[in-house]
C-alpha atoms as one frame of an Amber mdcrd trajectory, in Angstrom:
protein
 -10.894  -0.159 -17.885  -9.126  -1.528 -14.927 -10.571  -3.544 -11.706  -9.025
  -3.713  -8.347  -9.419  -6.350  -6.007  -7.614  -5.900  -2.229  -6.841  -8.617
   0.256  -4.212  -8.730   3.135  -6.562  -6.529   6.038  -6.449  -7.976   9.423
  -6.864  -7.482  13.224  -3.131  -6.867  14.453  -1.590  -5.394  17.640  -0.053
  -2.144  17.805   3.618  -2.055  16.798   3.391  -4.655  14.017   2.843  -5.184
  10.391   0.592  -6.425   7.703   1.206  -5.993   3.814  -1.864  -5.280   1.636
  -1.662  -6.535  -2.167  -3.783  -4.929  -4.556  -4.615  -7.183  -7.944  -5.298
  -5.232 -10.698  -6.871  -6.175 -14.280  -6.902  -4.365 -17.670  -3.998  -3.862
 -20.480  -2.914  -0.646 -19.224  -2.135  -1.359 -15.549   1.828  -0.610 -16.499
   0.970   3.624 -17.008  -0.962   4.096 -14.147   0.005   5.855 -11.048  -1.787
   3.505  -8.486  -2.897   4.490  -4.902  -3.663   3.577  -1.355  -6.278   5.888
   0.402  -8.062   5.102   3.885 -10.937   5.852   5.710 -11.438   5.911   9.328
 -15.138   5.699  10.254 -16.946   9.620  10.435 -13.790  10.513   8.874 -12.919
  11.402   5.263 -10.828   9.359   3.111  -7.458  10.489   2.468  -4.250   9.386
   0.790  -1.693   6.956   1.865   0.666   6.454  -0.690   1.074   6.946  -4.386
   3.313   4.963  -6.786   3.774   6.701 -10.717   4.659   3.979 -13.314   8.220
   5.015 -13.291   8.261   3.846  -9.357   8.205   7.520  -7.831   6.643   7.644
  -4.507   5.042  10.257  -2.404   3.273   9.363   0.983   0.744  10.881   3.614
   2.714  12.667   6.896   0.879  10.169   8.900   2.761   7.291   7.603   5.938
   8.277   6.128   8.601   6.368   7.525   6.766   3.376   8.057   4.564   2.491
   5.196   6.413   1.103   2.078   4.419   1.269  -1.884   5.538  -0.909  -4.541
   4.374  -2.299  -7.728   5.356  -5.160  -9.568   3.803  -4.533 -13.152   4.704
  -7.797 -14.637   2.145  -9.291 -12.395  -0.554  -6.102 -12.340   0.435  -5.941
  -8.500   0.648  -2.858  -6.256   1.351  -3.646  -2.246   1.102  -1.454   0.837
   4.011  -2.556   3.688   2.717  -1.111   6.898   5.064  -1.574   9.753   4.982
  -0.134  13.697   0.945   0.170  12.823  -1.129   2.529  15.654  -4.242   2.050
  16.196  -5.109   5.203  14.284  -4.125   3.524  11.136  -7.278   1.741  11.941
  -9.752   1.941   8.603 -10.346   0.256   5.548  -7.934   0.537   2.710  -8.719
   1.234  -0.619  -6.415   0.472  -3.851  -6.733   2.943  -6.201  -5.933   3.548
 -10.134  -5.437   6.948 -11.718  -6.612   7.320 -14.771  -6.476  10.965 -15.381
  -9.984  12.411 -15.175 -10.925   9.778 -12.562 -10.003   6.907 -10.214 -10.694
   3.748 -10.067 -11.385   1.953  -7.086 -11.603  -1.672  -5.421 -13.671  -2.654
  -2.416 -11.921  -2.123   0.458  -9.913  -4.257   3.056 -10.300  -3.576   6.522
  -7.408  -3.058   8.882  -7.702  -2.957  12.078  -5.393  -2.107  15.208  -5.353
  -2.780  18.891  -3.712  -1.101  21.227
């Protein structure tokens, strides 16, 4: 079993940056591919980034370029770098764990941006 908590979500201007950490718990954290979704309000939520446990990354078209995953398994960490943020990456952002026939999820941090 494995619990996500997310912090880092803030109010920022177009055109600059936040990084969101993601604190994970459990034994296993090391195997997991972990996640970032979103979800814009009346939208549905859809993926960010993904990060396997070997480091392989694959990322949504709407942020490639400027969004950075990484993981630091030693301390159970996974981080979103957003950079040159628009106000559509306005939503909440959700950490995520794979673990096969389901995800795990944490609460949410909210990020918003002004244009």
């Amino acid at each position: 079993q494995v619990q996500l908590v997310e912090s880092g979500g803030d109010l920022v201007q177009a055109g600059g940056s936040l990084r969101l950490s993601c604190a994970a718990s459990g034994t296993l954290f090391s195997i997991y591919t972990m996640g970032w979704f979103r979800q814009a309000p009346g939208k549905q939520r859809e993926l960010v980034a993904l990060i396997t446990s070997r480091g392989n990354t694959n990322y949504g078209d709407s942020v490639k370029g400027r969004f950075t995953i990484s993981r630091d398994n030693s301390k159970k960490m996974v981080y979103l770098q957003m950079n040159s943020l628009k106000p559509e990456d306005t939503a909440v952002y959700y950490c995520a764990a794979d673990l096969t026939k389901d995800y795990a999820w944490g609460q949410g941090t909210q990020v918003t941006v002004s244009s």
